[in-house]
SELO-421530 format. One record per atom (N, C-alpha, C, O): residue in one letter; atom name; x, y, z. Coordinates in steps of 0.2 Angstrom, whole numbers, plus 5000, padded with zeros to 4 digits. Layout:
REM residues N
@residu:A&atome:CA&east:X&north:Y&up:Z .
...
***
This chain:
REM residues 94
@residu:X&atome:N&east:5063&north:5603&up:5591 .
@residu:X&atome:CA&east:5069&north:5599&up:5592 .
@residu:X&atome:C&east:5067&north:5594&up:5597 .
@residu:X&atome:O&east:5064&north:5596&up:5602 .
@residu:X&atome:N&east:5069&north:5586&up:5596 .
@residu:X&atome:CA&east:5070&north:5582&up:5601 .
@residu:X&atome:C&east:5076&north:5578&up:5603 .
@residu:X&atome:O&east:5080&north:5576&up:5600 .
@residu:X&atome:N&east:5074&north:5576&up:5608 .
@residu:X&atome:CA&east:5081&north:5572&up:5611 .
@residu:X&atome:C&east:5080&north:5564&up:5611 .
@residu:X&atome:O&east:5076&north:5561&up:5608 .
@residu:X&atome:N&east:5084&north:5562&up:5614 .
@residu:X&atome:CA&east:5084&north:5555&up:5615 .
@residu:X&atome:C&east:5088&north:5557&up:5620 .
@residu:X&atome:O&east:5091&north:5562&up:5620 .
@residu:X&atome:N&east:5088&north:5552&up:5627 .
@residu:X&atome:CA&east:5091&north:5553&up:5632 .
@residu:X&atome:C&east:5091&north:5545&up:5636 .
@residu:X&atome:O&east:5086&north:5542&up:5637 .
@residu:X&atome:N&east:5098&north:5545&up:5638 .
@residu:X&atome:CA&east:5097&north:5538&up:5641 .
@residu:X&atome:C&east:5103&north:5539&up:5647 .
@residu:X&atome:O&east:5109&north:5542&up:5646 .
@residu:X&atome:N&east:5101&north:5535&up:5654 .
@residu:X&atome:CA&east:5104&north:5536&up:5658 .
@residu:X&atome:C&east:5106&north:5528&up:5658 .
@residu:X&atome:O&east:5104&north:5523&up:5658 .
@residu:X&atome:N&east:5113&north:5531&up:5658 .
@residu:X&atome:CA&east:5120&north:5523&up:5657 .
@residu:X&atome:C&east:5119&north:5521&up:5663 .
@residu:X&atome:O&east:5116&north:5526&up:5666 .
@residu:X&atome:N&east:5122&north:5515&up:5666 .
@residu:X&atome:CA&east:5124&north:5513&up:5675 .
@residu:X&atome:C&east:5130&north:5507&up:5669 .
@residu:X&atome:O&east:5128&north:5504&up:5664 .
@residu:X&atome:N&east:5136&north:5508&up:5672 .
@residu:X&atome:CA&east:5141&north:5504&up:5668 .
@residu:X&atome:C&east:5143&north:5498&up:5674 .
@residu:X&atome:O&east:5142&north:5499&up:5680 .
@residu:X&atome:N&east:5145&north:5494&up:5671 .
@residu:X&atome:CA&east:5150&north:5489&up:5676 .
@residu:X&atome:C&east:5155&north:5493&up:5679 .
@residu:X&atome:O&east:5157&north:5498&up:5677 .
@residu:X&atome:N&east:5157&north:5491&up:5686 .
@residu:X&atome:CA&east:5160&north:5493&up:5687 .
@residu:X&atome:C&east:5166&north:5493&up:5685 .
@residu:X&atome:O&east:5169&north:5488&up:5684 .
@residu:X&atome:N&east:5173&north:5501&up:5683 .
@residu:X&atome:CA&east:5176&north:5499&up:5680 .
@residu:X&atome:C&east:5177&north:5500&up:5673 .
@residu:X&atome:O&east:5183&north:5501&up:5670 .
@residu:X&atome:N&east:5170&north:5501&up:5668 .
@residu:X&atome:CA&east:5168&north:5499&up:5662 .
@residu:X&atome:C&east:5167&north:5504&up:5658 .
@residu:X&atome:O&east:5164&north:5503&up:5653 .
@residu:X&atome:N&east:5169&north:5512&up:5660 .
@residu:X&atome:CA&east:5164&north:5517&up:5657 .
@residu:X&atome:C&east:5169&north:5518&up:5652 .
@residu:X&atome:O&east:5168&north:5518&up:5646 .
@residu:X&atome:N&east:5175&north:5518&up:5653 .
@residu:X&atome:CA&east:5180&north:5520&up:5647 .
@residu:X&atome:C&east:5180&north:5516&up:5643 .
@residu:X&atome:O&east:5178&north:5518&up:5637 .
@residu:X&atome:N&east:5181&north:5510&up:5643 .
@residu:X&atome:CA&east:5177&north:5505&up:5640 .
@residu:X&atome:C&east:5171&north:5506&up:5634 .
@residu:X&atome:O&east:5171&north:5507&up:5628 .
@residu:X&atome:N&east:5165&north:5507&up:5638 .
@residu:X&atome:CA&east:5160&north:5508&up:5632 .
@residu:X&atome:C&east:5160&north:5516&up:5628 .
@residu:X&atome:O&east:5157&north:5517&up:5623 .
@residu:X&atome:N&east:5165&north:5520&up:5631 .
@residu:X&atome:CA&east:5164&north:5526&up:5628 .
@residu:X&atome:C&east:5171&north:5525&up:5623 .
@residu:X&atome:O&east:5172&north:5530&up:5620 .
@residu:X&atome:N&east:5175&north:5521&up:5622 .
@residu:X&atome:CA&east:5179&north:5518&up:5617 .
@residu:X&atome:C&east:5175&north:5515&up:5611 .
@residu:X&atome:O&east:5176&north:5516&up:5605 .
@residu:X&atome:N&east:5170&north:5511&up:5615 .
@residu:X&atome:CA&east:5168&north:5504&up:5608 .
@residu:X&atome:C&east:5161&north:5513&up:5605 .
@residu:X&atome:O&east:5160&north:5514&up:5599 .
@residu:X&atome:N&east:5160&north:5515&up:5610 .
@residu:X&atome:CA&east:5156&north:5521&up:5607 .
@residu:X&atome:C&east:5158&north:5525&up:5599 .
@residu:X&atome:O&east:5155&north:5525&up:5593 .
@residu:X&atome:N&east:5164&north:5528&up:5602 .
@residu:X&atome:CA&east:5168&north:5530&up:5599 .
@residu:X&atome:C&east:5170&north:5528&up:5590 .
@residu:X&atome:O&east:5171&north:5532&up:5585 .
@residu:X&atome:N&east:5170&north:5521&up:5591 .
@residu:X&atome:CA&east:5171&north:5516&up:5586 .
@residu:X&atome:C&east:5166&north:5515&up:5581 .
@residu:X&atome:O&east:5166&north:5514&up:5575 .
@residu:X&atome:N&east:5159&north:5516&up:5585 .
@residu:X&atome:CA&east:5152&north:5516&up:5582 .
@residu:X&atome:C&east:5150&north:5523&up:5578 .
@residu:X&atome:O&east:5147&north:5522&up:5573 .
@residu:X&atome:N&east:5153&north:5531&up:5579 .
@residu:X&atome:CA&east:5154&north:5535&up:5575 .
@residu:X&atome:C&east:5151&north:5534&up:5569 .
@residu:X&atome:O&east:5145&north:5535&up:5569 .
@residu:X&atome:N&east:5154&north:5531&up:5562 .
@residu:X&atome:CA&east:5150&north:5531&up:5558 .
@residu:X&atome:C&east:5143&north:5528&up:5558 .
@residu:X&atome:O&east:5138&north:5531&up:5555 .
@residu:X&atome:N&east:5141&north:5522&up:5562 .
@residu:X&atome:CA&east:5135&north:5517&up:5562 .
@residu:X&atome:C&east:5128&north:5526&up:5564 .
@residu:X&atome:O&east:5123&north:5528&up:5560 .
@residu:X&atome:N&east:5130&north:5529&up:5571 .
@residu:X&atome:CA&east:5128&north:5533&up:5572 .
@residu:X&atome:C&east:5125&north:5542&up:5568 .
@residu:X&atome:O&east:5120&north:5546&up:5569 .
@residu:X&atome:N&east:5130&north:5541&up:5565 .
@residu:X&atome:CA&east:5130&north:5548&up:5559 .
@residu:X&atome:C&east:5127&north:5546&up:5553 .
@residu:X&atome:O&east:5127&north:5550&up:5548 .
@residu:X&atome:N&east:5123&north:5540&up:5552 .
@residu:X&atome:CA&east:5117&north:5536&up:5546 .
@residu:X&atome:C&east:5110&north:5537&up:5552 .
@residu:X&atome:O&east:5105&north:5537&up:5549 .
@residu:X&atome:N&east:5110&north:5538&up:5557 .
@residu:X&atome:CA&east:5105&north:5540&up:5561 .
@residu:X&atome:C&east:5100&north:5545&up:5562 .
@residu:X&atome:O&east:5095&north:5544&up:5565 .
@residu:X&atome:N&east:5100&north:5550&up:5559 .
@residu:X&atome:CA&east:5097&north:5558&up:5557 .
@residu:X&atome:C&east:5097&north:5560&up:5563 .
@residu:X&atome:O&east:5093&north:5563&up:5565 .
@residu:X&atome:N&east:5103&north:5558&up:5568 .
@residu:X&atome:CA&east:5102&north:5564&up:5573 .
@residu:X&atome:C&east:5107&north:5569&up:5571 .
@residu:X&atome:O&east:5110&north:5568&up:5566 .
@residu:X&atome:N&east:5107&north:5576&up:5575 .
@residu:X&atome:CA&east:5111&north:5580&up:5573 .
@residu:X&atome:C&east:5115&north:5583&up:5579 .
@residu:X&atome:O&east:5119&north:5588&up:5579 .
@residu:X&atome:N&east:5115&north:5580&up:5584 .
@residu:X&atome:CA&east:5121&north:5581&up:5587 .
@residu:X&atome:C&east:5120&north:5572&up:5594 .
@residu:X&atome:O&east:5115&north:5568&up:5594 .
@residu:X&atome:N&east:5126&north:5571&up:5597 .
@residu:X&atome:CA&east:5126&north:5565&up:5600 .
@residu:X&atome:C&east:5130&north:5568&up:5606 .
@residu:X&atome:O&east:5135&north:5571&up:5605 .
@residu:X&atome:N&east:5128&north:5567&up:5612 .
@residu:X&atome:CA&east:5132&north:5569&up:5618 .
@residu:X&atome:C&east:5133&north:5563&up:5621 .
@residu:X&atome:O&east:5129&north:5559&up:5621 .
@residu:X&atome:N&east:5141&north:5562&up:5626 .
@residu:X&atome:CA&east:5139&north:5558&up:5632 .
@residu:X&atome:C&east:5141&north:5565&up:5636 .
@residu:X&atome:O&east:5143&north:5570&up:5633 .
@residu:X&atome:N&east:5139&north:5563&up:5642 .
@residu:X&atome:CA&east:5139&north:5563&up:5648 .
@residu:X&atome:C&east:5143&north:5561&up:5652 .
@residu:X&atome:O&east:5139&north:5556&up:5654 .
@residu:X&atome:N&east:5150&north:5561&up:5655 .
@residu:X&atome:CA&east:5152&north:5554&up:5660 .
@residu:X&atome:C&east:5149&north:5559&up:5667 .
@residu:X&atome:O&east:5150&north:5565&up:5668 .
@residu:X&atome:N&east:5147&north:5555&up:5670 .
@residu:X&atome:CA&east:5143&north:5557&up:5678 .
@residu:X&atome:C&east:5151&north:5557&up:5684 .
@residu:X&atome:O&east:5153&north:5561&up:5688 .
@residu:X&atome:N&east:5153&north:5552&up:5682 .
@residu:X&atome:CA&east:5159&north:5550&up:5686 .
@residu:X&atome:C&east:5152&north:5543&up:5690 .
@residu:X&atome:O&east:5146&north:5543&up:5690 .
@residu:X&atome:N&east:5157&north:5537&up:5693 .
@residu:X&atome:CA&east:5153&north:5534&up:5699 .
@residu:X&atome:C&east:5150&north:5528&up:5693 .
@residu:X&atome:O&east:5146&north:5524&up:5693 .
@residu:X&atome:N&east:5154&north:5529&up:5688 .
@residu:X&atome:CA&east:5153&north:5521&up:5684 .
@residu:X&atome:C&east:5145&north:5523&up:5681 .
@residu:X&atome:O&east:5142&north:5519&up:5680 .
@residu:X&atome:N&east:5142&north:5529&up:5679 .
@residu:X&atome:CA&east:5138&north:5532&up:5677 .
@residu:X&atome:C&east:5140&north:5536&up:5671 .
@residu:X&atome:O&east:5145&north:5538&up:5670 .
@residu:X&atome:N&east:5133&north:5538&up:5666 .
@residu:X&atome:CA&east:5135&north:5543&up:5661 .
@residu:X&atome:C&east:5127&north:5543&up:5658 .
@residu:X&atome:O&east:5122&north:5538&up:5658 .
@residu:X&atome:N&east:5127&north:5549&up:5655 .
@residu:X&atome:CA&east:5120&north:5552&up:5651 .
@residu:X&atome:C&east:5121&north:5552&up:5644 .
@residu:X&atome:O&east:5126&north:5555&up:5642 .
@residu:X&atome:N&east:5117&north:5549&up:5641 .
@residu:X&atome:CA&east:5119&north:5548&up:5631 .
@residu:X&atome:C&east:5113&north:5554&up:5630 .
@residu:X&atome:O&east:5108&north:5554&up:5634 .
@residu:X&atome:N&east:5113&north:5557&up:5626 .
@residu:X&atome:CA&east:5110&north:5561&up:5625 .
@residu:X&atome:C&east:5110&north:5563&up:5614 .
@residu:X&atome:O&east:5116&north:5565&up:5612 .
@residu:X&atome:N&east:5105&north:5562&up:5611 .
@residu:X&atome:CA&east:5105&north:5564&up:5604 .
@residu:X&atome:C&east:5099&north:5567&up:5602 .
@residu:X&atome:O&east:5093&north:5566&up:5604 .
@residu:X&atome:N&east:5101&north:5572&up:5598 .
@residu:X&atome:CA&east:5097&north:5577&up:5596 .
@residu:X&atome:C&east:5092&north:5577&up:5591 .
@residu:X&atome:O&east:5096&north:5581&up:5588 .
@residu:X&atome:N&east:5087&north:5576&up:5587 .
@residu:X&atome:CA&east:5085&north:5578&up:5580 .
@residu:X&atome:C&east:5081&north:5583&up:5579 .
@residu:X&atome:O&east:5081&north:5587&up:5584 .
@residu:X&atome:N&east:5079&north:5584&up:5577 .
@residu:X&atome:CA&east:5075&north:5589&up:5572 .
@residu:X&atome:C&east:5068&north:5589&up:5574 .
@residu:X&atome:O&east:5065&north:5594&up:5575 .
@residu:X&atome:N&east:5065&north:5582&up:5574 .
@residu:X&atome:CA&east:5059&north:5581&up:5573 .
@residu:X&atome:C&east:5056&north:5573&up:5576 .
@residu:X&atome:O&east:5060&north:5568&up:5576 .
@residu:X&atome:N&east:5052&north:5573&up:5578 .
@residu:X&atome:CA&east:5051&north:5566&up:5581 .
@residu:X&atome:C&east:5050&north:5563&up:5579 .
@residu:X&atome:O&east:5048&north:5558&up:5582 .
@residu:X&atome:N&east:5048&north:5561&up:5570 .
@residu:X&atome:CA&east:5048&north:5557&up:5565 .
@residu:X&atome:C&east:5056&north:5553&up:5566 .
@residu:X&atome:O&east:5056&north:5547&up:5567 .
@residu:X&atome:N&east:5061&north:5558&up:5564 .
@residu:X&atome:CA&east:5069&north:5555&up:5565 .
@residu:X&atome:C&east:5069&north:5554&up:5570 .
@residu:X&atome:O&east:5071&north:5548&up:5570 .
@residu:X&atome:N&east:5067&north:5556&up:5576 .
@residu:X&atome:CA&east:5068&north:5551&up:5583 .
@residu:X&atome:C&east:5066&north:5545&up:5581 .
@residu:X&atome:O&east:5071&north:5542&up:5579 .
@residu:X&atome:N&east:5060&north:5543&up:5581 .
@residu:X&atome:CA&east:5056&north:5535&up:5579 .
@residu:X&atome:C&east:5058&north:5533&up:5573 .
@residu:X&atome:O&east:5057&north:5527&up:5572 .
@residu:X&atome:N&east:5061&north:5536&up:5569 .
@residu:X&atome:CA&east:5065&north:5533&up:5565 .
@residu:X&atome:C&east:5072&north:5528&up:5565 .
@residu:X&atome:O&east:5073&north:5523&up:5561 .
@residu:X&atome:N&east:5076&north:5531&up:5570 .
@residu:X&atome:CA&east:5083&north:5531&up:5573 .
@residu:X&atome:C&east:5081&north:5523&up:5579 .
@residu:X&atome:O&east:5086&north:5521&up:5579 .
@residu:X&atome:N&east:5077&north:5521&up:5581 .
@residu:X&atome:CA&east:5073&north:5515&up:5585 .
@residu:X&atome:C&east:5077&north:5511&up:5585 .
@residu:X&atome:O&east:5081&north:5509&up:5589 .
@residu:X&atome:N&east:5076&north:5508&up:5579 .
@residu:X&atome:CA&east:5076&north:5501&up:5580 .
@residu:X&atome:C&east:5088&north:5499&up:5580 .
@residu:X&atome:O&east:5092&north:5496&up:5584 .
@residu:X&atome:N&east:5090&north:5506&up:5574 .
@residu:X&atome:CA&east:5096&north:5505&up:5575 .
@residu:X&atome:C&east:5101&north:5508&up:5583 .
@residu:X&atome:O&east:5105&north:5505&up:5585 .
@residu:X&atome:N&east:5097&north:5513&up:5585 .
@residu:X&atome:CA&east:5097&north:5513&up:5592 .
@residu:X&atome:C&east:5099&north:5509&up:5597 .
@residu:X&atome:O&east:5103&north:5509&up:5601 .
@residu:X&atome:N&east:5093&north:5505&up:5596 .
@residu:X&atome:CA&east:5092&north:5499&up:5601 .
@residu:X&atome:C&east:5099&north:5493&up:5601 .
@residu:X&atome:O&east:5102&north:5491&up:5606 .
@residu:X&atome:N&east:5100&north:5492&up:5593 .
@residu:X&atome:CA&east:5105&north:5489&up:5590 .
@residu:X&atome:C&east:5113&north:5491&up:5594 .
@residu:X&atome:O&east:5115&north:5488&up:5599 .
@residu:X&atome:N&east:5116&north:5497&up:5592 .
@residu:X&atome:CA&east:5121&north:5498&up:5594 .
@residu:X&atome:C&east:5120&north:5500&up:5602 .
@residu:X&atome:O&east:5126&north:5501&up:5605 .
@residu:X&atome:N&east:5114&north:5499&up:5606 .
@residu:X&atome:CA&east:5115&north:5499&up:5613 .
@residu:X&atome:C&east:5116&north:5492&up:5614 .
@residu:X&atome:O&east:5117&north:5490&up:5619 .
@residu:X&atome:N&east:5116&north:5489&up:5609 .
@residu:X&atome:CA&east:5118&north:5480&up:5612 .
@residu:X&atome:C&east:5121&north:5479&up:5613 .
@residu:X&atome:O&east:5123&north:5478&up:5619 .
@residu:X&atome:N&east:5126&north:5479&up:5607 .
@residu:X&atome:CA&east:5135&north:5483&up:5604 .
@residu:X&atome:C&east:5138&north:5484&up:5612 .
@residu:X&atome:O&east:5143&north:5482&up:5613 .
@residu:X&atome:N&east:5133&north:5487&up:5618 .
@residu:X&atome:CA&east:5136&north:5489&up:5624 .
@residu:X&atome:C&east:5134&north:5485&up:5631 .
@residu:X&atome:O&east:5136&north:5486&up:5637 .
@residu:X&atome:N&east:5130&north:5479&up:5627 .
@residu:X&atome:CA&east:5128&north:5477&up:5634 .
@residu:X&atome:C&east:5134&north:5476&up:5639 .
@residu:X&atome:O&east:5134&north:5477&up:5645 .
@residu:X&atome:N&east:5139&north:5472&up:5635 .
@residu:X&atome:CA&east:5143&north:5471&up:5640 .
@residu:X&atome:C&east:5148&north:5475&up:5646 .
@residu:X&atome:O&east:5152&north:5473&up:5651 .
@residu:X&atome:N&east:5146&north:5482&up:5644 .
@residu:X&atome:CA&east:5148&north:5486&up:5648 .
@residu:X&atome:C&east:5144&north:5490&up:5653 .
@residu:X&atome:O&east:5145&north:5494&up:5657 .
@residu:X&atome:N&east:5138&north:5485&up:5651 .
@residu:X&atome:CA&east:5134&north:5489&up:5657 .
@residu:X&atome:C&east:5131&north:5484&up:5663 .
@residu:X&atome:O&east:5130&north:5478&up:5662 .
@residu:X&atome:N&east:5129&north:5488&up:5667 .
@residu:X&atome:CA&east:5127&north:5483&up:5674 .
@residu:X&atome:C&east:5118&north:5484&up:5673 .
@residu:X&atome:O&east:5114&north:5483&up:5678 .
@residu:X&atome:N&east:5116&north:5486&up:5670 .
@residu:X&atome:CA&east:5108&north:5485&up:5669 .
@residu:X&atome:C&east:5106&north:5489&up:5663 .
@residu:X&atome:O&east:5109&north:5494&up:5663 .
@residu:X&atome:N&east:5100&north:5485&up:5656 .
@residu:X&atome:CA&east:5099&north:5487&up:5651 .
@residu:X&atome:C&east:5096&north:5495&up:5650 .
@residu:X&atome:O&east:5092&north:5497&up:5654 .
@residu:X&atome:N&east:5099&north:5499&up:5646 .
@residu:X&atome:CA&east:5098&north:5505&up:5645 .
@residu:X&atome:C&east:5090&north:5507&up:5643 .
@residu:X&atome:O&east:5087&north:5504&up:5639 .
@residu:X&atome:N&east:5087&north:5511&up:5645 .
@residu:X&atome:CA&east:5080&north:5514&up:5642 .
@residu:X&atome:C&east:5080&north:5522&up:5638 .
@residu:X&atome:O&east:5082&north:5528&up:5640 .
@residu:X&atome:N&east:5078&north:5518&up:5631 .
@residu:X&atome:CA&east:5078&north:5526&up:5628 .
@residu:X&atome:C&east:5072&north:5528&up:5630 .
@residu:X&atome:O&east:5067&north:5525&up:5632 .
@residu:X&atome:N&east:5073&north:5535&up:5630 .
@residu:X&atome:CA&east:5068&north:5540&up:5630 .
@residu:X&atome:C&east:5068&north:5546&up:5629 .
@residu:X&atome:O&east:5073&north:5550&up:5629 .
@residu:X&atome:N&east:5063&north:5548&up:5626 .
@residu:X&atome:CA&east:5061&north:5557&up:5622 .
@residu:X&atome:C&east:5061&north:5561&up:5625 .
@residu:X&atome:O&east:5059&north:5560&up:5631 .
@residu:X&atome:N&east:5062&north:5566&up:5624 .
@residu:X&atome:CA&east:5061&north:5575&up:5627 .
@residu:X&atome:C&east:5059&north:5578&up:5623 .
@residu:X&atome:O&east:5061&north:5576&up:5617 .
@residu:X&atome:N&east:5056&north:5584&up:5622 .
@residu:X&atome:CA&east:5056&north:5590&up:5620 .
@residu:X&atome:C&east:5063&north:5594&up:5621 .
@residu:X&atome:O&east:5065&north:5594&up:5627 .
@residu:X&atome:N&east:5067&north:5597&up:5618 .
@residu:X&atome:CA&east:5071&north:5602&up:5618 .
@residu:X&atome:C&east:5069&north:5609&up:5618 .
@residu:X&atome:O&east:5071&north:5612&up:5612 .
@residu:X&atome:N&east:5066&north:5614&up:5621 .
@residu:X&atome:CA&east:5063&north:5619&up:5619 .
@residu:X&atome:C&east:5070&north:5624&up:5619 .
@residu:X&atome:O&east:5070&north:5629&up:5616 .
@residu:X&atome:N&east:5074&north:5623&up:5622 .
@residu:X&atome:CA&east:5079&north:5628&up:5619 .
@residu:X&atome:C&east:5088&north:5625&up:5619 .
@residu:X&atome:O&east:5091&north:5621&up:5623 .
@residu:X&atome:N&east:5090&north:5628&up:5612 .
@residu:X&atome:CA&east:5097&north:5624&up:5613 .
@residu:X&atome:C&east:5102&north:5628&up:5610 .
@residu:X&atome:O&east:5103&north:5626&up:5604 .
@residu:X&atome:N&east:5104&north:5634&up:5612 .
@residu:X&atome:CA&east:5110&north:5638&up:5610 .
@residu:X&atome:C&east:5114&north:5635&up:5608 .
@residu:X&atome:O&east:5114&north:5629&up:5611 .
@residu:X&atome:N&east:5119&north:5638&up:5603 .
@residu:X&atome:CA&east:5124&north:5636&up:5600 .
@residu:X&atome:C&east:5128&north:5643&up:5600 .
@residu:X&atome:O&east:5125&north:5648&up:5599 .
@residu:X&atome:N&east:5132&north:5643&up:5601 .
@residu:X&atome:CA&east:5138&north:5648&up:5602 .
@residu:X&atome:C&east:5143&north:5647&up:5600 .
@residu:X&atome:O&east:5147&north:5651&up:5600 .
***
């Protein structure tokens, strides 16, 4: 399994905001071949995005639309977002 993981810094002010316009994104997101989508809110105008696949084919595939719907968010953030990979080597489900 992989992730995608991205650390927000929002406008100050801004977090409920992008996690609304997020929210609205729902379908755009669920055409993506991840298999689960987390935020994170940190508190302090911060939060961690985190999405799941299968396989790092569907990661690099997921890219370019990705990128797209982080634009959807520029305005809520106080510096451009960086995606980035992980391995997941373990991830219960209970």
């Amino acid at each position: 399994m992989y992730a995608s993981y991205i650390e927000l810094q929002h406008k100050p002010g801004k977090t409920a905001g992008a996690i609304n316009m997020t929210r609205q994104m729902e379908a755009d997101l669920g055409q993506m071949g991840m298999k689960q989508f987390i935020i994170v809110d940190k508190g302090d105008d911060s939060s961690t995005l985190i999405a799941l696949y299968d396989t790092a084919q569907a990661y690099y595939a997921a890219g370019p639309k990705a990128a797209e719907l982080l634009g959807r968010l520029s305005d809520f953030m106080a510096s451009p977002p960086e995606r980035k990979q992980a391995d997941v080597p373990i991830n219960f489900i209970f």
